[in-house]
BADRENTOR-983124 format. One line per 2 residues: number of its first residue (from 0); their letters; for each residue x, y, z of C-alpha. Coordinates in steps of 0.2 Angstrom, whole numbers, plus 5000, padded with zeros to 4 digits. Layout:
// residues N
NUM) a) X Y Z  ...
// end
This chain:
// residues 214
0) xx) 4811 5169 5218  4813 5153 5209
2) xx) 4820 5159 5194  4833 5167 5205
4) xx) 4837 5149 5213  4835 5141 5197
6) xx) 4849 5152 5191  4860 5150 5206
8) xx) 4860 5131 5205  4864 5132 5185
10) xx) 4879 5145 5191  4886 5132 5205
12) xx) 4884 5117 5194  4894 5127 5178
14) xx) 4907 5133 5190  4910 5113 5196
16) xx) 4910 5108 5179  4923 5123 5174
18) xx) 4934 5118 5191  4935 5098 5184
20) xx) 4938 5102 5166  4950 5116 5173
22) xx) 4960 5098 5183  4959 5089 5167
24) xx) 4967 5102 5155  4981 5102 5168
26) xx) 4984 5083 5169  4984 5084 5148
28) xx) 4995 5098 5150  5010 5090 5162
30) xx) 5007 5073 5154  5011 5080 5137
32) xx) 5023 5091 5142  5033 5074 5151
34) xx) 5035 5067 5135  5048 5077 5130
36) xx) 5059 5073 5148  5061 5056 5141
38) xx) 5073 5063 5126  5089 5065 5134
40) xx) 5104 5079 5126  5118 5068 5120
42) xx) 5134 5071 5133  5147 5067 5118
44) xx) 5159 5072 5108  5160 5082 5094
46) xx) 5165 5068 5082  5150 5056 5091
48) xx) 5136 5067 5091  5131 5062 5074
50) xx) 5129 5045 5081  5122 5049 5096
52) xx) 5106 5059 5087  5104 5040 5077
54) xx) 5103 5034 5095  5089 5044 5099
56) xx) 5081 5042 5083  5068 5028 5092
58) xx) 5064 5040 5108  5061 5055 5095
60) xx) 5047 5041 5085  5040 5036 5103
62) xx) 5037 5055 5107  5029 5061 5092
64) xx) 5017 5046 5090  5012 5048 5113
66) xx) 5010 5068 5105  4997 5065 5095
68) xx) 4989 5052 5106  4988 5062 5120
70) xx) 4983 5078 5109  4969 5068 5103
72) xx) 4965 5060 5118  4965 5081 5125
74) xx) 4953 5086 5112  4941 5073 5112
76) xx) 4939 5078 5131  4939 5097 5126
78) xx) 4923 5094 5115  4914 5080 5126
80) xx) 4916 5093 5143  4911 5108 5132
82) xx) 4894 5098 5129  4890 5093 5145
84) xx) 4878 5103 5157  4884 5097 5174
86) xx) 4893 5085 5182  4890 5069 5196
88) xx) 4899 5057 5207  4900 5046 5193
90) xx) 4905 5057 5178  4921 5065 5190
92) xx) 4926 5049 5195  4923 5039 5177
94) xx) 4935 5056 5173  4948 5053 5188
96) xx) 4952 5035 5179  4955 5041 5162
98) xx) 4966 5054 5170  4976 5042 5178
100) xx) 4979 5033 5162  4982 5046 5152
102) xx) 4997 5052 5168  5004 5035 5165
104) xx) 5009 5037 5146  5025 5046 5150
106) xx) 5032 5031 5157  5024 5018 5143
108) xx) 5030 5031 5130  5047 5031 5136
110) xx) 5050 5012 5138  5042 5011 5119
112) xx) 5058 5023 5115  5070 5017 5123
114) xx) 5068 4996 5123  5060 4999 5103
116) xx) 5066 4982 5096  5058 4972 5112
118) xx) 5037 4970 5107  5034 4970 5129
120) xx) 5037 4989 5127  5023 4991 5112
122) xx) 5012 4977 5121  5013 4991 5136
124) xx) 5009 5005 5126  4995 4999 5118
126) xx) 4988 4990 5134  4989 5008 5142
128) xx) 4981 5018 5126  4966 5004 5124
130) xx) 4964 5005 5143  4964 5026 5139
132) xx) 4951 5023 5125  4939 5012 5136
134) xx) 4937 5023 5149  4938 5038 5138
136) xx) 4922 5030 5129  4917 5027 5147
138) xx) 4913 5044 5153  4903 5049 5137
140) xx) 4890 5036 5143  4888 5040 5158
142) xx) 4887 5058 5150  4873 5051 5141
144) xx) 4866 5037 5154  4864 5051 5166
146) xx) 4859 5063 5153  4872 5075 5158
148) xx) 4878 5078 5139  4866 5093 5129
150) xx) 4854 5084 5117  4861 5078 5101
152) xx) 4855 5067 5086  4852 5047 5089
154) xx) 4864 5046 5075  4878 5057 5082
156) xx) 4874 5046 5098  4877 5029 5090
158) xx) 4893 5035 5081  4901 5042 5097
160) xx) 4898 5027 5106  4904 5013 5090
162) xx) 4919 5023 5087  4924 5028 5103
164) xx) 4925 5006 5107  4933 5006 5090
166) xx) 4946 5014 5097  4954 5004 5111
168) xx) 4949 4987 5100  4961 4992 5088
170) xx) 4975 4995 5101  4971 4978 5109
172) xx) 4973 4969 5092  4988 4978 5090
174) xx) 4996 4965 5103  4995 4950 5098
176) xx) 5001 4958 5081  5016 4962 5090
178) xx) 5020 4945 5098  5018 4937 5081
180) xx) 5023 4945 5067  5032 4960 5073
182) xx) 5033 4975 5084  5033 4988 5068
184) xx) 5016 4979 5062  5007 4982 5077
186) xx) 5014 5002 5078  5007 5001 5059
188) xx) 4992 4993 5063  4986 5010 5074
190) xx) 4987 5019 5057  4969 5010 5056
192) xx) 4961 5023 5068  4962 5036 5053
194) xx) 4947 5027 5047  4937 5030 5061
196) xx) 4930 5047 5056  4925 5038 5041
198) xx) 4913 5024 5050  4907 5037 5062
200) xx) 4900 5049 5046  4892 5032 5041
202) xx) 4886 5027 5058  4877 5041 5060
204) xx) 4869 5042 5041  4862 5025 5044
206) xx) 4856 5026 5062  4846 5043 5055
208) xx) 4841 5034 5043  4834 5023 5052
210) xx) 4826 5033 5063  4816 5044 5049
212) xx) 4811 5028 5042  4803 5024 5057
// end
């Protein structure tokens, strides 16, 4: 008898977890999908159209770079919510603000593309990435806080947590980059999260480390 209860509560609490990753996929699917609205087909001539592709040279940038953000932001979520083994108040709704930042990056994305030259655009951007990033890192502790997440090495752990506040650090530094020296630079400068792989292997070497040594 409680073996049959035990295995109804573990169905509902899967089929809660599958209906708020199920919402998420979605906003990840129309956010990214958005992008590509903000690129507009020249309504030219012949002779201009040339020109008119130069023109949109910028918006073309803004969308692959909001692409691979929101890609990455998409699987990050796909690998954190496949780990998990239930959900709370506090995990949905740590979810439902990342959500809402990662629905605003059409709009950032697009005023990145189309005022390129003025660094208020990029400063937006990268406030609304950061702002992604935090609460991203946000839900996997309360993943692990409320030990919702299945079991995985101390090392792992640490690297998830240091690199996942890596993350928006670099975008906030990316601003006052961009008011100083110039809005390029600070684009640039997020080319820096391709290290992050690197410190997280290293992380978690040195925090198991640590923990055999002990």
């Amino acid at each position: 008898m409680e073996a049959g209860a035990e295995a109804k509560r573990a169905e509902s609490a899967q089929r809660e977890l599958d209906r708020v990753g199920a919402f998420s996929d979605g906003v990840f699917a129309v956010a990214i999908t958005l992008l590509v609205l903000n690129i507009e087909v020249p309504s030219v001539g012949d002779d201009e159209l040339s020109g008119a592709l130069d023109d949109l040279v910028p918006d073309l940038t803004a969308y692959f770079i909001a692409f691979a953000v929101i890609g990455l932001f998409w699987f990050g979520h796909h690998r954190a919510w496949s780990s998990f083994r239930r959900t709370t108040p506090k995990l949905v709704w740590s979810n439902m603000l990342l959500l809402s930042l990662i629905a605003l990056m059409p709009f950032t994305t697009a005023l990145m593309g189309r005022y390129d030259s003025d660094d208020i655009s990029i400063v937006l951007y990268a406030l609304n990435v950061g702002l992604a990033a935090c609460a991203d890192t946000y839900v996997d502790k309360v993943a692990f806080d409320e030990g919702i997440a299945r079991v995985v090495s101390e090392g792992e752990r640490r690297a998830q947590i240091v690199t996942g506040w890596m993350r928006p650090a670099i975008f906030f530094l990316s601003i006052p980059l961009a008011f100083l020296i110039d809005e390029t630079v600070a684009q640039l400068f997020w080319l820096t999260l391709l290290l992050l792989p690197w410190v997280g292997r290293r992380v978690a070497r040195e925090a198991d480390a640590q923990e055999s040594a002990s």
